[in-house]
N, CA and C atoms as an extended XYZ file, in Angstrom:
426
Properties=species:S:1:pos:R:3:atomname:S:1:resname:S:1:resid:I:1 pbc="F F F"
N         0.807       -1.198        0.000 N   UNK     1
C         0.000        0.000        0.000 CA  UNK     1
C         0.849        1.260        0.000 C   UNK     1
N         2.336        1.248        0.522 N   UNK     2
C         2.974        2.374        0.368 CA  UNK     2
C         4.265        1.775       -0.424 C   UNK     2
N         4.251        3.153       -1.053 N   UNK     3
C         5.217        2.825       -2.076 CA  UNK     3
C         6.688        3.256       -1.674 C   UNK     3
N         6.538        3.812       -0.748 N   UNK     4
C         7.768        4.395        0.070 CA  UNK     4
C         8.217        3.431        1.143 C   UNK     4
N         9.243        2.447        1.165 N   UNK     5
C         9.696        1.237        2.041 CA  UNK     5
C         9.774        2.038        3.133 C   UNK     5
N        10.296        3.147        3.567 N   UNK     6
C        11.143        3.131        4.700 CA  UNK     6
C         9.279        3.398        5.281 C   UNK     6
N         8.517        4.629        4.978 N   UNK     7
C         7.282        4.330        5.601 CA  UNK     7
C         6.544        3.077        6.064 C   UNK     7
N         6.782        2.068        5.246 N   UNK     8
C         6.266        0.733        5.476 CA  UNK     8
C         6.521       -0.017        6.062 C   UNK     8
N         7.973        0.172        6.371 N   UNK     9
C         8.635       -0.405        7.690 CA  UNK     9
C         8.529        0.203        9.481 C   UNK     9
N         8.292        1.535        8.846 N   UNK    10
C         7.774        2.512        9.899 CA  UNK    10
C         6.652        1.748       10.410 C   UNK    10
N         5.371        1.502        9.823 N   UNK    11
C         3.836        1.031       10.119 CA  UNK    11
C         3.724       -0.305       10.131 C   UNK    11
N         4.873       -1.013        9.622 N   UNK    12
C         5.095       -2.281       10.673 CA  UNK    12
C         5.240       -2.559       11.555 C   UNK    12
N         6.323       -1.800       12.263 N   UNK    13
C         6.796       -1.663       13.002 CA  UNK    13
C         5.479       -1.039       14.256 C   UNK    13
N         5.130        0.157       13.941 N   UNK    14
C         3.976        0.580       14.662 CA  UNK    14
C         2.863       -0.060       15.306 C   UNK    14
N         2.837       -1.001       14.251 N   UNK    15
C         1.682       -2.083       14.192 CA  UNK    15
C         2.034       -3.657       15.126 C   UNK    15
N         3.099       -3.478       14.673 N   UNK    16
C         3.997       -4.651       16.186 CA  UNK    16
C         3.892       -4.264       17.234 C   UNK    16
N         4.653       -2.958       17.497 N   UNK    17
C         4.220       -2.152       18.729 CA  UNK    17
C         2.929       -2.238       19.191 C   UNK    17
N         1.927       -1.883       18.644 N   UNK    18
C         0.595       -2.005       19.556 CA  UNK    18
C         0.098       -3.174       19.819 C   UNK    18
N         0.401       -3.762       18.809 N   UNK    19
C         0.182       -5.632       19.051 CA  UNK    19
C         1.112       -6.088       20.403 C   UNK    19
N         1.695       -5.753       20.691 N   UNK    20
C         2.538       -5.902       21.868 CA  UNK    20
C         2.304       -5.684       23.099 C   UNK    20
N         1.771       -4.375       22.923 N   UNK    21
C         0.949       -3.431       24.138 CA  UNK    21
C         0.296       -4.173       24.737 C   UNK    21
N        -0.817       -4.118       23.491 N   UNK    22
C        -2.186       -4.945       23.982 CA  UNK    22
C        -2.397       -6.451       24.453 C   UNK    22
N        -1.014       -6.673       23.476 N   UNK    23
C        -0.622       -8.282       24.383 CA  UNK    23
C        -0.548       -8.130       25.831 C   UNK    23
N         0.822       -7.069       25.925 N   UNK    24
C         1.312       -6.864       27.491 CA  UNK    24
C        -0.004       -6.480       28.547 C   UNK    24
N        -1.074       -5.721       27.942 N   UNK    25
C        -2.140       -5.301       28.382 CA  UNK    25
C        -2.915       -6.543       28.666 C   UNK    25
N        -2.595       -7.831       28.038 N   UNK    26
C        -3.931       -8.854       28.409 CA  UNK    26
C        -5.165       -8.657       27.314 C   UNK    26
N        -4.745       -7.783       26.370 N   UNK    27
C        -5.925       -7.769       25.824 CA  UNK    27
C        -5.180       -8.163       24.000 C   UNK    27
N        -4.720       -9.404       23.896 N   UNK    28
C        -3.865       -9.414       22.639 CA  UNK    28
C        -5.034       -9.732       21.177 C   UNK    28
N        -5.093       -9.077       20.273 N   UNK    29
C        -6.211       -9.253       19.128 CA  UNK    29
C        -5.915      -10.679       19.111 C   UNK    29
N        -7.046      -11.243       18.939 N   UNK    30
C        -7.967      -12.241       18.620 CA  UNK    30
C        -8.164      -12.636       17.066 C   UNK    30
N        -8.407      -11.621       16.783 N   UNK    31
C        -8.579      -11.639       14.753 CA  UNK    31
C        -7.378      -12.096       14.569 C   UNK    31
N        -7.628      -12.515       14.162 N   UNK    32
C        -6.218      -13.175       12.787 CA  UNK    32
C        -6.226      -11.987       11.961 C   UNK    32
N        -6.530      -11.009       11.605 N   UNK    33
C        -6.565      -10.389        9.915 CA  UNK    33
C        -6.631       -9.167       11.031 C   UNK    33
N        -6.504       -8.730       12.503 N   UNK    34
C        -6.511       -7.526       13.232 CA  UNK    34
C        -4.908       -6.896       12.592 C   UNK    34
N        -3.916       -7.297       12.546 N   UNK    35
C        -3.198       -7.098       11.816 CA  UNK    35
C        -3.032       -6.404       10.617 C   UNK    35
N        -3.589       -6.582        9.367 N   UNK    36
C        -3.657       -6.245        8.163 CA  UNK    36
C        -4.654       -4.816        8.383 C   UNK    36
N        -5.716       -4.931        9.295 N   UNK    37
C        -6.385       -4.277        9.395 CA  UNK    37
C        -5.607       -2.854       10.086 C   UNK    37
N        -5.055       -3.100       11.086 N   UNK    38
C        -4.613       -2.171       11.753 CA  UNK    38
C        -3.295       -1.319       10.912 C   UNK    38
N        -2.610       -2.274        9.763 N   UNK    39
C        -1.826       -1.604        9.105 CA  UNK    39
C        -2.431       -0.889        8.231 C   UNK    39
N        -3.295       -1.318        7.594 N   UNK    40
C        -4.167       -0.985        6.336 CA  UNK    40
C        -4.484        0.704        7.164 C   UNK    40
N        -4.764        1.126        7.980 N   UNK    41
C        -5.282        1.932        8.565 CA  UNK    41
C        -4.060        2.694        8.606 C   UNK    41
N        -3.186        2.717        9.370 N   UNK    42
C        -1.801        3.466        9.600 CA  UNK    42
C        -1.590        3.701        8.241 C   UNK    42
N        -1.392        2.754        7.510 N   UNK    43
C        -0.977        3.528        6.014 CA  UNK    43
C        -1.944        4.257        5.590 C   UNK    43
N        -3.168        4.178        5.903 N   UNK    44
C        -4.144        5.729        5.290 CA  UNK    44
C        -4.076        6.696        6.315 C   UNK    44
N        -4.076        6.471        7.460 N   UNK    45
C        -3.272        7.915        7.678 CA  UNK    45
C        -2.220        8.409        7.700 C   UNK    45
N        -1.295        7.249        7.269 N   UNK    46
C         0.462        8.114        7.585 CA  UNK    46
C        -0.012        8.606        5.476 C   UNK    46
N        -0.946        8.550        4.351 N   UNK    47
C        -0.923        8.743        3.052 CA  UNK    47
C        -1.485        9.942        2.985 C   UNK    47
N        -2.281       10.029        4.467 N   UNK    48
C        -3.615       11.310        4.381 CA  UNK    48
C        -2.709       12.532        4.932 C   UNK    48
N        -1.084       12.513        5.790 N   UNK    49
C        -0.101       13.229        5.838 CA  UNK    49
C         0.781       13.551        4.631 C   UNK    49
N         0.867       12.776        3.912 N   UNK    50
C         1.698       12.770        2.548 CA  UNK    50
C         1.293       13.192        1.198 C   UNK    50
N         2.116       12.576        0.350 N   UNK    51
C         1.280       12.674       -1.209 CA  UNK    51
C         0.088       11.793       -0.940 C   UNK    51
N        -0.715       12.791       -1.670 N   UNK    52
C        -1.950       11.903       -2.141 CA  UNK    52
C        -2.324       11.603       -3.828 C   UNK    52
N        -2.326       10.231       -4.118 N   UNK    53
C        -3.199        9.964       -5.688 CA  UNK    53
C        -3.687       10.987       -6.186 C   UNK    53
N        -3.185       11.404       -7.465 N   UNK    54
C        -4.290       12.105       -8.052 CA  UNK    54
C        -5.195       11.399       -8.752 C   UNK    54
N        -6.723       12.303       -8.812 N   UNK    55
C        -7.537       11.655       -9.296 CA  UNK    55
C        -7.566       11.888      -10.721 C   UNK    55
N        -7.530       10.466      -11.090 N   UNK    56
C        -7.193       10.607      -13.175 CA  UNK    56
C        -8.193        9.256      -13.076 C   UNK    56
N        -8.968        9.088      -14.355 N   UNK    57
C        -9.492        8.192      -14.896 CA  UNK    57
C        -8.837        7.276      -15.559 C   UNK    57
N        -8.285        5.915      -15.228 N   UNK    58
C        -7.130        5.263      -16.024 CA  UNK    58
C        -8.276        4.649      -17.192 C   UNK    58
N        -7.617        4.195      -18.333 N   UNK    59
C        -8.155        3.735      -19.468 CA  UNK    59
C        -8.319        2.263      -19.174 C   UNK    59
N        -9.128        1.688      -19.308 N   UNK    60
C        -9.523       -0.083      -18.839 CA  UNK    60
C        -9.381       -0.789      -19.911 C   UNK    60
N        -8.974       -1.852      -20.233 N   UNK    61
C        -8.353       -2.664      -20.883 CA  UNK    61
C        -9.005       -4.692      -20.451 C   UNK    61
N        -9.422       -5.102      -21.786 N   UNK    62
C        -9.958       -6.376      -21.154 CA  UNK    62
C        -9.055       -7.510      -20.405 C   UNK    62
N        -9.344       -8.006      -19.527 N   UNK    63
C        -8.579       -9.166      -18.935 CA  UNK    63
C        -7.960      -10.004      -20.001 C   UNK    63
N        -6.428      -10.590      -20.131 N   UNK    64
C        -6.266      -11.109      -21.200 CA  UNK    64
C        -5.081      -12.097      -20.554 C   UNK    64
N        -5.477      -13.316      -21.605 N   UNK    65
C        -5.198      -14.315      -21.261 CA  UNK    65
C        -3.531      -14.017      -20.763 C   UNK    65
N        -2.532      -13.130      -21.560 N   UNK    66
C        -1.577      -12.778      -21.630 CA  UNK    66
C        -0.639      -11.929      -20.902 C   UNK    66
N        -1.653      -11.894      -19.814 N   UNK    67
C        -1.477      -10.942      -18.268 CA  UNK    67
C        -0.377      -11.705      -17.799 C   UNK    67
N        -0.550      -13.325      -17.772 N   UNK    68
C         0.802      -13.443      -16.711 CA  UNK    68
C         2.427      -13.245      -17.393 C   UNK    68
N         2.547      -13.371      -18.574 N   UNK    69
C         3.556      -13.201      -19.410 CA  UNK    69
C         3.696      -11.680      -19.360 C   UNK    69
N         3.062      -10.722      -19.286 N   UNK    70
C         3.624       -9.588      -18.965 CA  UNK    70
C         3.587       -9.097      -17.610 C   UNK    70
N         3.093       -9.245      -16.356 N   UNK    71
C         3.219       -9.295      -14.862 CA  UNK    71
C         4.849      -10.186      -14.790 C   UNK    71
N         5.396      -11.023      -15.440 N   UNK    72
C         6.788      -11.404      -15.034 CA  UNK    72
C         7.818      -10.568      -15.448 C   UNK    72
N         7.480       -9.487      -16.157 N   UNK    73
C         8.775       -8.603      -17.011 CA  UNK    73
C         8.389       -7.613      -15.876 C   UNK    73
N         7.393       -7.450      -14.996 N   UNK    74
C         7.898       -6.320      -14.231 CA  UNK    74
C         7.863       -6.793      -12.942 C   UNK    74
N         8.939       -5.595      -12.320 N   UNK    75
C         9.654       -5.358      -10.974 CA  UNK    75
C         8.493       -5.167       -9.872 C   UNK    75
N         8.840       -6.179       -8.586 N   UNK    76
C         7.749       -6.096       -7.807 CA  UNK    76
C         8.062       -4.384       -7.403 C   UNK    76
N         8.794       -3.699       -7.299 N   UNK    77
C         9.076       -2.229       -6.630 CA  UNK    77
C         7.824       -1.718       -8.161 C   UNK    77
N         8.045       -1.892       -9.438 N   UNK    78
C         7.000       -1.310      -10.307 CA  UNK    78
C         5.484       -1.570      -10.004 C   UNK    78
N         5.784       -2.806       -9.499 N   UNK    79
C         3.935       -3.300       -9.305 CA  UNK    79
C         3.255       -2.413       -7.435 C   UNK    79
N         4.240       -2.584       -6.774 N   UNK    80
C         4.250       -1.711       -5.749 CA  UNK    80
C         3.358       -0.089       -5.999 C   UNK    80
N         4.362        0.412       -7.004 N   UNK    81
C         4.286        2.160       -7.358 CA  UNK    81
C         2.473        2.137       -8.286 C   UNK    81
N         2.403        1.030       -8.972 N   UNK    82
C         1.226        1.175       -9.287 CA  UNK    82
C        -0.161        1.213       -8.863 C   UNK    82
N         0.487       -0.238       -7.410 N   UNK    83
C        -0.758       -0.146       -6.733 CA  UNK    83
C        -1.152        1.089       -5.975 C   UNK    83
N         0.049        1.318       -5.422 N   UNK    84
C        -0.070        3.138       -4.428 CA  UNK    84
C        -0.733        3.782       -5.401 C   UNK    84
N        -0.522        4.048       -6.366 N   UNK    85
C        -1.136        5.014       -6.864 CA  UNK    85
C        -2.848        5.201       -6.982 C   UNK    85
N        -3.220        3.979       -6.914 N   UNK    86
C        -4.625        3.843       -6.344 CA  UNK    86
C        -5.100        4.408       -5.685 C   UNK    86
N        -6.651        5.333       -5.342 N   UNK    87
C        -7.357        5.642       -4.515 CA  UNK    87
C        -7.710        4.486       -3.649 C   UNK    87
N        -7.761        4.922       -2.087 N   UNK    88
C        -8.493        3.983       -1.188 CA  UNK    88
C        -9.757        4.096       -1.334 C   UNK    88
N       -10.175        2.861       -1.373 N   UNK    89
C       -10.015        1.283       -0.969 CA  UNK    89
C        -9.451        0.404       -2.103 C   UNK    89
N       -10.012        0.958       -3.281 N   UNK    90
C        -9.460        0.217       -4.292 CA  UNK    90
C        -8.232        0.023       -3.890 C   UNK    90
N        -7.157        0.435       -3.598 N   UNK    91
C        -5.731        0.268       -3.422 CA  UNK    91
C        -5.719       -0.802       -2.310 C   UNK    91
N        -6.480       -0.907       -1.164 N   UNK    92
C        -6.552       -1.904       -0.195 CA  UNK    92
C        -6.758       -3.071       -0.798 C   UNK    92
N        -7.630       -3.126       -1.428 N   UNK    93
C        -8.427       -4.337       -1.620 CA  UNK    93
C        -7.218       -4.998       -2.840 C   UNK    93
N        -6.846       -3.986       -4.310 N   UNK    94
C        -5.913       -4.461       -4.924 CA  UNK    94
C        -4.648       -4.867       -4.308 C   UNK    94
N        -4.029       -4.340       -3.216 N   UNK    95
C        -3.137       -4.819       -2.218 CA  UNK    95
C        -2.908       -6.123       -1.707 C   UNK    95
N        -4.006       -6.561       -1.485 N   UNK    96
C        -4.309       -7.490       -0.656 CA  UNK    96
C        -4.600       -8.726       -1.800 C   UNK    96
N        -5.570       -8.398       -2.403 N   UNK    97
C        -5.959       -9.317       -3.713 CA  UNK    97
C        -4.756       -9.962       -4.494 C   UNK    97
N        -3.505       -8.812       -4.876 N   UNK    98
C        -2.679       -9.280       -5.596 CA  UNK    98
C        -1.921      -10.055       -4.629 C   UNK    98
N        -1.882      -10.318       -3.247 N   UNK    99
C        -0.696      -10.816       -2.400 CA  UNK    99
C        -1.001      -12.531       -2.311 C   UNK    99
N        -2.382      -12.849       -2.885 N   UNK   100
C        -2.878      -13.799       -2.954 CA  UNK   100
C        -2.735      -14.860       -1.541 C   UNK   100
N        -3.032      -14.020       -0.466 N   UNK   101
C        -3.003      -14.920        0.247 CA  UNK   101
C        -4.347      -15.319        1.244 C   UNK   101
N        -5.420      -13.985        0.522 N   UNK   102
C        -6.522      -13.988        1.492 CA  UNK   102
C        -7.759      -14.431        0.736 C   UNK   102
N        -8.925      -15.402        1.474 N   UNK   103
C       -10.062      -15.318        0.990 CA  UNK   103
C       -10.691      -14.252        0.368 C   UNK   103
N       -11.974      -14.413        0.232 N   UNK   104
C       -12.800      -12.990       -0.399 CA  UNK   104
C       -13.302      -12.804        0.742 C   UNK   104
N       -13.647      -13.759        1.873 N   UNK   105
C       -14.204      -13.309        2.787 CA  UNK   105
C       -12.943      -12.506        3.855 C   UNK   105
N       -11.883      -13.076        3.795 N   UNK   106
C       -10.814      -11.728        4.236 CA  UNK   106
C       -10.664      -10.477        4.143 C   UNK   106
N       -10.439      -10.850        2.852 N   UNK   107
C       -10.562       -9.056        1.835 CA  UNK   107
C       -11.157       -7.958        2.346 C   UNK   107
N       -12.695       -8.897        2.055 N   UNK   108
C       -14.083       -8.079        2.596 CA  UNK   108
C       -14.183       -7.649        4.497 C   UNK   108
N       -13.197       -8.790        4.780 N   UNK   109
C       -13.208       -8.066        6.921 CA  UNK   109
C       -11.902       -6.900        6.857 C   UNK   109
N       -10.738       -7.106        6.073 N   UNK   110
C        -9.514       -5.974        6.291 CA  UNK   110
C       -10.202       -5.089        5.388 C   UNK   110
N       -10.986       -5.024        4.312 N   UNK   111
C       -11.227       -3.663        3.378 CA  UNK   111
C       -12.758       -2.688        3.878 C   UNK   111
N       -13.178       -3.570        4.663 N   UNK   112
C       -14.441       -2.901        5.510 CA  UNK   112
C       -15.312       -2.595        4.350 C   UNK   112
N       -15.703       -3.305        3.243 N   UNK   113
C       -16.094       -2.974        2.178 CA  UNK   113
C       -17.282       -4.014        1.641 C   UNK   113
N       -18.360       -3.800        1.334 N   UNK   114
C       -19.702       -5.077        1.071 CA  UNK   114
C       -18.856       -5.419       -0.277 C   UNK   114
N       -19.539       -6.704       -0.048 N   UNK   115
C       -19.457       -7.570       -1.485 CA  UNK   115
C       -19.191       -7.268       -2.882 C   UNK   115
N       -20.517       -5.875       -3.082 N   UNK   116
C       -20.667       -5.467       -4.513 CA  UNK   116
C       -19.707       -4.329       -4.940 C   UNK   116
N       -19.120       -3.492       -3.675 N   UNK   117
C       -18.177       -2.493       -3.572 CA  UNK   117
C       -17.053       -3.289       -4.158 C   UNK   117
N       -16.451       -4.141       -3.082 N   UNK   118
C       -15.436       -5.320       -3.129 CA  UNK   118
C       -14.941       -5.662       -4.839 C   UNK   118
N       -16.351       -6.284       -5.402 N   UNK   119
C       -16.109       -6.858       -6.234 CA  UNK   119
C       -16.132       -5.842       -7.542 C   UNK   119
N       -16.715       -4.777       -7.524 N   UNK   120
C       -16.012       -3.434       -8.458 CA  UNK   120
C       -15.108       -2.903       -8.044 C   UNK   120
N       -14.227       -2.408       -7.270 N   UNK   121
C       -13.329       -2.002       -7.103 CA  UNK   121
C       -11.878       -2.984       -7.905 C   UNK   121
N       -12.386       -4.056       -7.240 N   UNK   122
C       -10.991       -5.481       -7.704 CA  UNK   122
C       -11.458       -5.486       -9.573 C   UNK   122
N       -12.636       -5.548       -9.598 N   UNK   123
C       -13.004       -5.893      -11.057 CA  UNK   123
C       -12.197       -4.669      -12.425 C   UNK   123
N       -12.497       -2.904      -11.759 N   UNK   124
C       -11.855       -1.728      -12.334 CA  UNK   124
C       -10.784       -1.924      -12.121 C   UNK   124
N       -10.028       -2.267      -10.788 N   UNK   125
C        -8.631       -2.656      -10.756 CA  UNK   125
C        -7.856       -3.031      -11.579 C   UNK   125
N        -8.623       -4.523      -11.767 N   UNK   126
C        -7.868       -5.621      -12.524 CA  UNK   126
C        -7.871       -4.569      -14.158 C   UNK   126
N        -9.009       -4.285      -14.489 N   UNK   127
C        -8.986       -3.637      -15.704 CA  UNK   127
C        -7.796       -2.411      -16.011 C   UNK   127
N        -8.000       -2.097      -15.177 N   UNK   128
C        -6.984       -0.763      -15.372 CA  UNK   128
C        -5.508       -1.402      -14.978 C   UNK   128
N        -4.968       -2.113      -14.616 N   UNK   129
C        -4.233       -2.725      -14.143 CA  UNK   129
C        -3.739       -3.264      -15.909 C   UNK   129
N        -4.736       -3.986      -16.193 N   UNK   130
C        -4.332       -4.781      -17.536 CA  UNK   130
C        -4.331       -3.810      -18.655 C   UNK   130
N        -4.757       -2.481      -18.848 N   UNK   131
C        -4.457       -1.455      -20.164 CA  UNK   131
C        -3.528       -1.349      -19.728 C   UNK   131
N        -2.734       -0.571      -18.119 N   UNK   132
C        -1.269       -0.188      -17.749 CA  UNK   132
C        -0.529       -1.485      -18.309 C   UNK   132
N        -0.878       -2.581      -18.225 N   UNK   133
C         0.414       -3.580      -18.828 CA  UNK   133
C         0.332       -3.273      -19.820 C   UNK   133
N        -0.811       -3.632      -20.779 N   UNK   134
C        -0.724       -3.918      -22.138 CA  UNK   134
C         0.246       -1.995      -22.994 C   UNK   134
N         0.043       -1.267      -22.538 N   UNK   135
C         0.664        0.195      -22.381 CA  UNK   135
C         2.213       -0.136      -22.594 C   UNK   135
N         2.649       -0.918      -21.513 N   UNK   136
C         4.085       -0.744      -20.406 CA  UNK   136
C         4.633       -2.210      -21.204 C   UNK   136
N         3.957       -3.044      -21.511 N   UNK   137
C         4.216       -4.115      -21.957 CA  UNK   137
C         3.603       -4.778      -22.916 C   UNK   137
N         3.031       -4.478      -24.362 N   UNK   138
C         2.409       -5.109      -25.215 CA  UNK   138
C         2.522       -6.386      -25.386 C   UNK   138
N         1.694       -7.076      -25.771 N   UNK   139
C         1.484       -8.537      -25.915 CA  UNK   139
C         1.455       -9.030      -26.914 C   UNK   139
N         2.864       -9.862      -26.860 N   UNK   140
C         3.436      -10.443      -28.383 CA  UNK   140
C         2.420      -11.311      -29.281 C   UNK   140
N         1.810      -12.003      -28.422 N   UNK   141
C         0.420      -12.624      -28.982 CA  UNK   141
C        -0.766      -12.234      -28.593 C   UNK   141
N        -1.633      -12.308      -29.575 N   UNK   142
C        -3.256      -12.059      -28.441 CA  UNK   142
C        -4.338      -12.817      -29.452 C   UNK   142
């Protein structure tokens, strides 16, 4: 969600810290996904101190079979800068979505977001996501 490491290590870190507290406190989160959640949060407000996204309409582009052949020519630090550039939530939810490690029903508890939100946001994502490749990386076949 931030495209700036040393911030991200900052709100890890932050986020350990209170997890710690509240351990030491007796009161240690319970959620499994309190975590993601609590970072997800620090990074919108340490973003709502910083640069913010501008708002531009990206051009959408159809899902194509040929996505994973161009997602390997780029640099996770490139795929990083793209997702930041996202407005929240979309940027949460694409965050999380691309890390492939969470249900939909995850997604939907760290992105605080219903179903139909959820599933347009990831859906424009993915789209705009796939014109920026096809842009950055044309597709030798299609």
């Amino acid at each position: 969600m931030m495209a700036d490491a040393a911030k991200a290590q900052e709100i890890f870190y932050a986020t350990l810290r209170e997890a710690a507290k509240l351990a030491a406190d007796g009161e240690a989160p319970r959620d499994r996904l309190w975590f993601f959640r609590n970072a997800r949060w620090h990074c919108l407000e340490a973003g709502e101190q910083g640069l913010q996204p501008e708002e531009v309409d990206f051009e959408q582009g159809e899902l194509g079979d040929w996505a994973p052949s161009q997602i390997e020519k780029l640099g996770p630090e490139q795929f990083a800068i793209w997702i930041s550039g996202a407005p929240d939530p979309q940027r949460s939810a694409l965050a999380l979505f691309y890390l492939n490690e969470f249900s939909y029903r995850d997604l939907l508890s760290v992105t605080e977001l219903k179903p139909q939100e959820l599933s347009k946001f990831l859906g424009n994502g993915r789209r705009e996501f796939q014109a920026w490749l096809d842009a950055t990386f044309p597709a030798e076949q299609r």
